[in-house]
C-alpha positions as CSV (number, residue, x, y, z in Angstrom):
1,X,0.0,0.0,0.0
2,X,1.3,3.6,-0.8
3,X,1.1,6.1,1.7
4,X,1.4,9.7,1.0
5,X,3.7,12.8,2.0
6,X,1.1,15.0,3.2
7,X,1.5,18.9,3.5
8,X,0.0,21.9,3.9
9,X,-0.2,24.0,0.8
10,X,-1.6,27.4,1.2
11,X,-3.9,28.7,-1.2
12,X,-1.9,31.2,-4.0
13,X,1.8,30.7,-3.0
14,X,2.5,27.2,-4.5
15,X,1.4,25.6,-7.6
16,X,1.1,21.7,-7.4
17,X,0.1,19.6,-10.5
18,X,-3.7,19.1,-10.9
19,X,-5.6,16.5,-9.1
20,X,-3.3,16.2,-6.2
21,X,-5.3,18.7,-3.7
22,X,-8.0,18.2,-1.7
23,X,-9.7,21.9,-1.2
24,X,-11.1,22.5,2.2
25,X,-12.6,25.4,3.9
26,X,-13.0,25.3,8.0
27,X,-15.7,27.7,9.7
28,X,-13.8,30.1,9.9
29,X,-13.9,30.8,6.2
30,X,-9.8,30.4,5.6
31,X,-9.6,28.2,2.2
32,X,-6.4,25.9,2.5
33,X,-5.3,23.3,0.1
34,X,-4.3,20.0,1.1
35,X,-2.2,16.9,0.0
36,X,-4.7,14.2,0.1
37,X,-3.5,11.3,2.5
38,X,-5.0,7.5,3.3
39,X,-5.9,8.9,6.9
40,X,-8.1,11.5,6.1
41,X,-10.8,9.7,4.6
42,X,-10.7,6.8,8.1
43,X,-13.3,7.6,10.5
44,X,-14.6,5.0,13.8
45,X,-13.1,1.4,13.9
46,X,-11.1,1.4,10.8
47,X,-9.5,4.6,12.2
48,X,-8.6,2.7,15.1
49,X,-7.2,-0.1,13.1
50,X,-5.3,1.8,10.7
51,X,-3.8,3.9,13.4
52,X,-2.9,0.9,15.0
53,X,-2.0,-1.1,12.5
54,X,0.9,1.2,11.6
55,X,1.4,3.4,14.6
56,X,-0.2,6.2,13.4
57,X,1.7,6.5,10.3
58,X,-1.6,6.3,8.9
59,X,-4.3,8.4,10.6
60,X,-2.3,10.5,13.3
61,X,-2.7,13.1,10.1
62,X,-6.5,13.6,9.6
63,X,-8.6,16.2,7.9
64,X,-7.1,19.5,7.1
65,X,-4.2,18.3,8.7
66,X,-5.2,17.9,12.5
67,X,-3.1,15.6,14.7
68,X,-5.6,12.5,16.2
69,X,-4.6,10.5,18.9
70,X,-6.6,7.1,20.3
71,X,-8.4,7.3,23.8
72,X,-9.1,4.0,25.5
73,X,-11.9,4.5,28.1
74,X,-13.7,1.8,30.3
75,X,-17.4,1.5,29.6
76,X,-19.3,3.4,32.4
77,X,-22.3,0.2,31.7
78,X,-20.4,-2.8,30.0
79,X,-16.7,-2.3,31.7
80,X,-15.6,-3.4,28.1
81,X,-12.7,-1.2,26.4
82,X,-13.6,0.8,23.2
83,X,-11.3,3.0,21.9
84,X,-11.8,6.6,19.9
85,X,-9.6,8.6,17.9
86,X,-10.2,12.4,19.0
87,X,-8.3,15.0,17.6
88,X,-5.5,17.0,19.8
89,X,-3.5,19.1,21.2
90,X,-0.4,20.0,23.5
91,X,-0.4,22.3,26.1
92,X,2.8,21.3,27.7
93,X,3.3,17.8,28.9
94,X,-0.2,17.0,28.6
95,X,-2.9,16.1,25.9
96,X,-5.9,18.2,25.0
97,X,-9.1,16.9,23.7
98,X,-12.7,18.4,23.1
99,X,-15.8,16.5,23.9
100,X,-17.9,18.5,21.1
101,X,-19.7,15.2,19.6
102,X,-20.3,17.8,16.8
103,X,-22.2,20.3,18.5
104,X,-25.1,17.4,20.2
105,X,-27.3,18.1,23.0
106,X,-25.5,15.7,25.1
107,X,-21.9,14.4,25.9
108,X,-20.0,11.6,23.3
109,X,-20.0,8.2,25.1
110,X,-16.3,8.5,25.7
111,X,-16.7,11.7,27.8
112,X,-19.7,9.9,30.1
113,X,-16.8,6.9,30.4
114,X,-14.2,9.1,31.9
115,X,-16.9,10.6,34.8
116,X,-16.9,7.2,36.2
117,X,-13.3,6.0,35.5
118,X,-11.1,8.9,34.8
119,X,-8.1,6.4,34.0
120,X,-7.7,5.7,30.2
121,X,-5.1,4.7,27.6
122,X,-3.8,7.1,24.8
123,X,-2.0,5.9,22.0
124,X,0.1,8.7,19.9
125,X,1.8,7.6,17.2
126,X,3.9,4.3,18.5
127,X,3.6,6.0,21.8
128,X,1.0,4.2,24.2
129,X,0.5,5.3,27.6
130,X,-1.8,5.3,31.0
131,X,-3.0,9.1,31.4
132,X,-5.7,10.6,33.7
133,X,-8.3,12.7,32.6
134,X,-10.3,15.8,33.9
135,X,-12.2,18.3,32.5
136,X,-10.9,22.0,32.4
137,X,-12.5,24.6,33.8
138,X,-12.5,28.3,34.2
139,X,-9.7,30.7,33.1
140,X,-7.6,27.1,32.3
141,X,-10.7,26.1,29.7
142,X,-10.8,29.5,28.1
143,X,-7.0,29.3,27.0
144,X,-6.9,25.9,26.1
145,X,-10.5,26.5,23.5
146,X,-8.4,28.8,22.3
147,X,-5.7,26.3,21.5
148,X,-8.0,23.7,20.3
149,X,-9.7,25.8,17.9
150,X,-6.3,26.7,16.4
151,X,-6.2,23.5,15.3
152,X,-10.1,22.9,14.4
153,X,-11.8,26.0,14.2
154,X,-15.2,24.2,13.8
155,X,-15.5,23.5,17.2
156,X,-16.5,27.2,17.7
157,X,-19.4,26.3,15.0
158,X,-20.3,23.6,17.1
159,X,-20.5,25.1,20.4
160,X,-23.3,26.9,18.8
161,X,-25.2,24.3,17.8
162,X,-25.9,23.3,21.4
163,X,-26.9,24.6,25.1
164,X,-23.9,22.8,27.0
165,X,-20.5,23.9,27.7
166,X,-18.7,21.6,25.8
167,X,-16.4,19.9,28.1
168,X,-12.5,20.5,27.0
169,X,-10.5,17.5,28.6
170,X,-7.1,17.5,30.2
171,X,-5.0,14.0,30.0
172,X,-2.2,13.8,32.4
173,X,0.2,11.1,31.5
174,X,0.4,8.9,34.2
């Protein structure tokens, strides 16, 4: 299987040869071209797999060029382990992540996990690690939106879509 080189390629200052870009435009209305990758089109189980498979070579890099990492919570009913790729971010030692579920009324099954069993698994890259996770709050979630939505600015268009704060989640390797 090939993989691809993947790189940002702003719009106007570099000419690739047709049919290589992908053209995306986030909410916050910023056209940017991309090299289209295998991990962009992954999404659920065979993003897990993939990621897995080959240590995030394929699928760290996802849409618009957003790192992903995998988070492996404990079911809050079943006790079984299911694991989600969630895009990131760093904010010194630790892991950011955004429990936005797109913008639904209520919280992504992996957030509800983490209010009964805060411990979980991350995988990023061929790094795989114990970490705990809590939920920002205050003048410490304000800064870290901010970074988050560096990264995916849609997560401000989804914050609209719904009456809950949505949770921005710490992970503290452990």
């Amino acid at each position: 299987m090939t993989l691809f080189r993947f790189d940002v390629v702003t719009s106007g200052k570099q000419e690739e040869p047709p049919g290589t870009l992908s053209t995306s435009e986030p909410s916050n209305g910023r056209k940017e071209r991309y090299r289209m990758s295998e991990g962009e089109n992954l999404f659920g189980q065979e993003h897990v797999e993939r990621y897995r498979e080959t240590d995030g070579a394929v699928g760290h890099i996802w849409k618009r060029g957003v790192k992903t990492l995998l988070l492996t919570t404990k079911g809050r009913k079943t006790g079984r382990e299911t694991t989600t790729p969630l895009i990131y971010e760093r904010s010194g030692s630790d892991y950011v992540i955004v429990a936005s579920k797109g913008g639904a009324p209520q919280h992504p099954g992996w957030y509800r996990n983490l209010a009964r069993d805060p411990e979980v698994e991350v995988q990023v890259k061929d790094m795989i690690f114990p970490a705990r996770a809590r939920t920002a709050e205050g003048d410490e979630r304000e800064r870290l939106w901010k970074l988050v939505t560096r990264q995916w600015p849609d997560y401000d268009a989804y914050q609209t879509r719904t009456e809950r704060e949505i949770p921005v989640v710490v992970l503290e390797r452990g």
